[in-house]
C-alpha positions in Angstrom: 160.3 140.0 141.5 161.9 141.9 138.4 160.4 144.0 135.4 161.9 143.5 132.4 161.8 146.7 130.4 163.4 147.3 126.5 165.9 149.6 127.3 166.1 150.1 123.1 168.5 149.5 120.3 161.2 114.6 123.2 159.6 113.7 121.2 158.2 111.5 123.8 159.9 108.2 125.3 157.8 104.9 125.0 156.7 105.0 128.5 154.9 108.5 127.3 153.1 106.6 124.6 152.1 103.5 126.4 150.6 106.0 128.7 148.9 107.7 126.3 147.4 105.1 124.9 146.1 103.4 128.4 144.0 106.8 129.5 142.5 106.9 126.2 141.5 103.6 126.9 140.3 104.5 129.7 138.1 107.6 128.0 137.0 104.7 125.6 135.9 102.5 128.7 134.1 105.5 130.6 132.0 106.6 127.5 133.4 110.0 127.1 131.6 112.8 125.5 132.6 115.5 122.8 130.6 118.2 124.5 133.0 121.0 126.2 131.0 122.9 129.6 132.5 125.8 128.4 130.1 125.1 124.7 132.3 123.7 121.8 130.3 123.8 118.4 129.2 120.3 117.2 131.3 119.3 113.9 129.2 118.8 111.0 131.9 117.8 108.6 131.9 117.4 104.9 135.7 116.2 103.4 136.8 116.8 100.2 139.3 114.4 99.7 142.6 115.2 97.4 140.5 118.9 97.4 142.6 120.9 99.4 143.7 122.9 96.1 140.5 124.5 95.8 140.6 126.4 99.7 141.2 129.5 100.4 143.8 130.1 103.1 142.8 132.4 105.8 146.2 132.8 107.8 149.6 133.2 106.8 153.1 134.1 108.6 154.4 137.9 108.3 157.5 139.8 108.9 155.9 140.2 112.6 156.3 136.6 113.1 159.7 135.8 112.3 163.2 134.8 113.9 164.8 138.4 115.0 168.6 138.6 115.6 169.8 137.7 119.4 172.5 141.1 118.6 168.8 143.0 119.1 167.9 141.1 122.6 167.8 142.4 126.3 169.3 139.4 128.1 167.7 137.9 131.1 168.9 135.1 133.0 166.0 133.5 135.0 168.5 131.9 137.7 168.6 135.9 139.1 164.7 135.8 138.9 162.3 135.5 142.0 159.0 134.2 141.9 157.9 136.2 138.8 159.5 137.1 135.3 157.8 140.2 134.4 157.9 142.1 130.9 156.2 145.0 130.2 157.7 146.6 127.0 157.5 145.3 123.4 161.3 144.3 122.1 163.3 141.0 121.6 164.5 139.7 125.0 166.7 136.3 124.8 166.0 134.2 128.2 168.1 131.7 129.5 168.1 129.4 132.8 165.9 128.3 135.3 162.7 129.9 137.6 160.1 128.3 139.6 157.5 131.1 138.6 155.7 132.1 135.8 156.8 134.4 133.1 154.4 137.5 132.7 154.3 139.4 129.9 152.0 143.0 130.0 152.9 144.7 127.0 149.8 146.7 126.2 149.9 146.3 122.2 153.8 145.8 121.3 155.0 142.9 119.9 157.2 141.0 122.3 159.6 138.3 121.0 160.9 135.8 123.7 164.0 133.4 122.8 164.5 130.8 124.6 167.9 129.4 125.2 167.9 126.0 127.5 164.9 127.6 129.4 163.3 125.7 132.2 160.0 127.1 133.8 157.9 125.2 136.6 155.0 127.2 137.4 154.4 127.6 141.3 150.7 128.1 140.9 148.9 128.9 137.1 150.8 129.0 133.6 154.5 128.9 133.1 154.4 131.9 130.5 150.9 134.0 130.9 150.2 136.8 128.2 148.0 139.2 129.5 148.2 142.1 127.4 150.5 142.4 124.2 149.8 142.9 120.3 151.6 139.8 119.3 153.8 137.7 121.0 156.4 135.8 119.2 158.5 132.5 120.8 161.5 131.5 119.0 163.4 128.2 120.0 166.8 128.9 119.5 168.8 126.0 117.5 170.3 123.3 119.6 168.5 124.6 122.6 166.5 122.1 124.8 163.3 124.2 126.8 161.1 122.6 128.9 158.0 124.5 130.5 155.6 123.3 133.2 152.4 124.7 134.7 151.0 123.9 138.2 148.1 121.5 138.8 146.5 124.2 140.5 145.3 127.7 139.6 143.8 130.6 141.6 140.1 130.0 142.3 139.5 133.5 140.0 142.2 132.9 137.3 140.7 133.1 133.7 143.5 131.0 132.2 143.8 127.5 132.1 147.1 126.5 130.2 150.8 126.3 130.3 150.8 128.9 128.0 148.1 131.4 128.3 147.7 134.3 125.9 145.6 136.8 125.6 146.5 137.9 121.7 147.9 135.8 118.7 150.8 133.5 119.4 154.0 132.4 117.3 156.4 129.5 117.6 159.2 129.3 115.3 162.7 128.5 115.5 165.2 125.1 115.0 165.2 124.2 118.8 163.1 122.1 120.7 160.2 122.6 123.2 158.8 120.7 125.7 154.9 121.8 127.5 153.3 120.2 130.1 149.7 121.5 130.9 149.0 119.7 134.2 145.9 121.9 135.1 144.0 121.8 131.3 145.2 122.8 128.3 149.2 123.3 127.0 149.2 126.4 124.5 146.1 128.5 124.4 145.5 131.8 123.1 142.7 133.6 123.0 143.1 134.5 119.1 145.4 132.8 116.7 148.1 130.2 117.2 150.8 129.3 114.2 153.3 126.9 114.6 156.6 128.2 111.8 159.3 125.7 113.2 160.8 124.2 116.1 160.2 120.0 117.6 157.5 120.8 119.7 156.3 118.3 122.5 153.1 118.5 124.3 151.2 116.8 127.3 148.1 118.2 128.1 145.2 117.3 130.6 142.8 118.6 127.9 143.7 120.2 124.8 146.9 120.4 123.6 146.6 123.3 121.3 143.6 125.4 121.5 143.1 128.7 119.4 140.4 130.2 119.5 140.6 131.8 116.4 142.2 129.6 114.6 145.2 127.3 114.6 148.2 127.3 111.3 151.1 125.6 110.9 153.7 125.6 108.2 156.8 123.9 109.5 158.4 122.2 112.4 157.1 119.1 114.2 154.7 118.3 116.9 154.1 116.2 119.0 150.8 115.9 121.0 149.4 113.7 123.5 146.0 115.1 125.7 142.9 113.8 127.2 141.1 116.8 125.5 141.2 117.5 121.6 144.5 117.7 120.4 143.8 120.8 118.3 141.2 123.0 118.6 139.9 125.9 117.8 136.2 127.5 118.9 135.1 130.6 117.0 133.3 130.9 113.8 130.8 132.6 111.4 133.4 135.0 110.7 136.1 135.2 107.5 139.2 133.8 109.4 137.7 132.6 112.3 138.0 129.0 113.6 139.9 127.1 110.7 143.2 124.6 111.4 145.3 125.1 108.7 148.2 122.6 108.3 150.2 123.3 105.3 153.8 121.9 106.4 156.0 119.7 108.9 155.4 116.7 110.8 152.0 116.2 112.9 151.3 113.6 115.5 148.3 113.9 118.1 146.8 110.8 120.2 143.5 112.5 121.8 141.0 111.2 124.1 138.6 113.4 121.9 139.2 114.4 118.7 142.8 114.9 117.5 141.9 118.1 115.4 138.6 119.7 116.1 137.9 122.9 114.4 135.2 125.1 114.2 135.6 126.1 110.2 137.2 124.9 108.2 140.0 122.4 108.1 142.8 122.1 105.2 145.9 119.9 105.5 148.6 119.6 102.7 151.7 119.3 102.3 152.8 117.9 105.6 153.0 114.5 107.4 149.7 114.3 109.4 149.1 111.0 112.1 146.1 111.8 113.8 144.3 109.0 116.5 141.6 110.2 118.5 139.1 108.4 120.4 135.8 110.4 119.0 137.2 110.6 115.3 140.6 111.9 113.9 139.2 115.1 111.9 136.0 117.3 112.7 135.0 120.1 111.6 131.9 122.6 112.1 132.1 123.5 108.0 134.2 121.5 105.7 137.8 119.4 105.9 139.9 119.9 102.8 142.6 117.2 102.5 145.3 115.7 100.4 144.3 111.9 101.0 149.0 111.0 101.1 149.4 113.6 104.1 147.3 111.3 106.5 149.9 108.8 107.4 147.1 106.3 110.0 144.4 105.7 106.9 
């Protein structure tokens, strides 16, 4: 095992979907419930159709969030790692190669910015990348670059995380590469505060949710792919500004859920993007209001 310290200055083959579609079949068939045992609200949605003009957006990208120059990046080749990728200091760091591990992160409150560069991570036992402490961290897909990350179908009896990517503070994919995530064990991205999607063709599998923020989900750009048993996006807090909304304002969306495909617990607004959501319970739910333009939904 290594620390990393800053030194300073498919989209998915047909077989995927045919399998998609047969487990949510399946769902169907076994009279599957909405209810979550760790307590998901219960939507009570209103849409405003063609109204998305008149919300309010609560998220939005910053400088923080952006692409950062590879020139700036402490380069760590995985293939030399054992076990355990560990980073404890805020900086840019540009990964490349293979480990069968899990990439730590335990930054305190600096901003760490990972590039990935064909990156290949099958977890031994919990997430693939696990954020424990950090004040933002930032995942850029580097153009042309093919990453594939995988958790393990078990976890430690005690762990508190559940995904393939687990972090503890807000999260940011952006980029021109691609991504693939496979959350064998529940979910495949979820942080415990915001998650915003800026770029990048993003692929996900997920045994229950494929995105889950808890305070809130945004994305701008890029395209996703989801496939899970779960809710395809989620998000769980609310009752405060800026809590709990999904915010789609940009790129290509496509979820197949055996529960909702987006279930939010504020507000959701989608506009200006391509939006095909099919999930078993319902395609949209919300715990306030949806706000949608009616020519983004491309399965009405």
């Amino acid at each position: 095992m290594r620390c990393l310290k800053r030194l300073g200055g498919g989209r998915f083959a047909a077989g995927g979907r045919l399998s998609a579609v047969l487990f949510l079949c399946v769902f169907l068939a076994a009279g599957c419930s909405a209810a979550d045992p760790a307590g998901r609200p219960e939507g009570q949605s209103h849409t405003d159709r063609n109204g998305a003009d008149a919300y309010e957006p609560v998220f939005s990208a910053t400088k923080a969030d952006m692409s950062v120059e590879e020139t700036e990046a402490v380069f760590v080749n995985l293939d030399d790692q054992a076990g355990e990728c560990r980073i404890e200091a805020g900086g840019a760091y540009l990964l490349t190669g293979e480990l069968k591990g899990t990439i730590c992160i335990d930054a305190e409150e600096q901003i760490v910015h990972l590039i990935l560069d064909n990156v290949s991570v099958a977890a031994a036992a919990g997430p693939a990348i696990l954020v424990r402490s950090a004040g933002k961290v930032v995942i850029t897909l580097k153009e042309g670059a093919v990453n594939q990350l995988r958790d393990s179908g078990r976890y430690p009896a005690a762990a508190e995380e559940n995904a393939c990517i687990y972090s503890m503070c807000d999260l940011t994919v952006n980029g021109a590469g691609s991504l693939e995530v496979y959350g064998y064990y529940k979910d495949g991205i979820h942080s415990r505060d915001v998650v915003k999607i800026l770029g990048g063709q993003i692929a996900i599998h997920a045994k229950r949710d494929g995105i889950r923020g808890n305070d809130g989900f945004m994305m701008q750009d890029g395209q996703l792919d989801i496939q899970s048993e779960g809710m395809g996006l989620c998000t769980t807090k609310s009752g405060r500004a800026g809590k709990g909304a999904v915010e789609i304002s940009g790129g290509t969306v496509s979820v197949i859920a055996g529960e909702y495909a987006v279930f939010a617990a504020a507000e959701i607004w989608v506009k200006d993007c391509s939006a095909a959501l099919k999930g078993i319970l319902g395609d949209m739910q919300s715990g306030k209001s949806m706000y949608v333009q009616e020519e983004c939904l491309k399965n009405e």
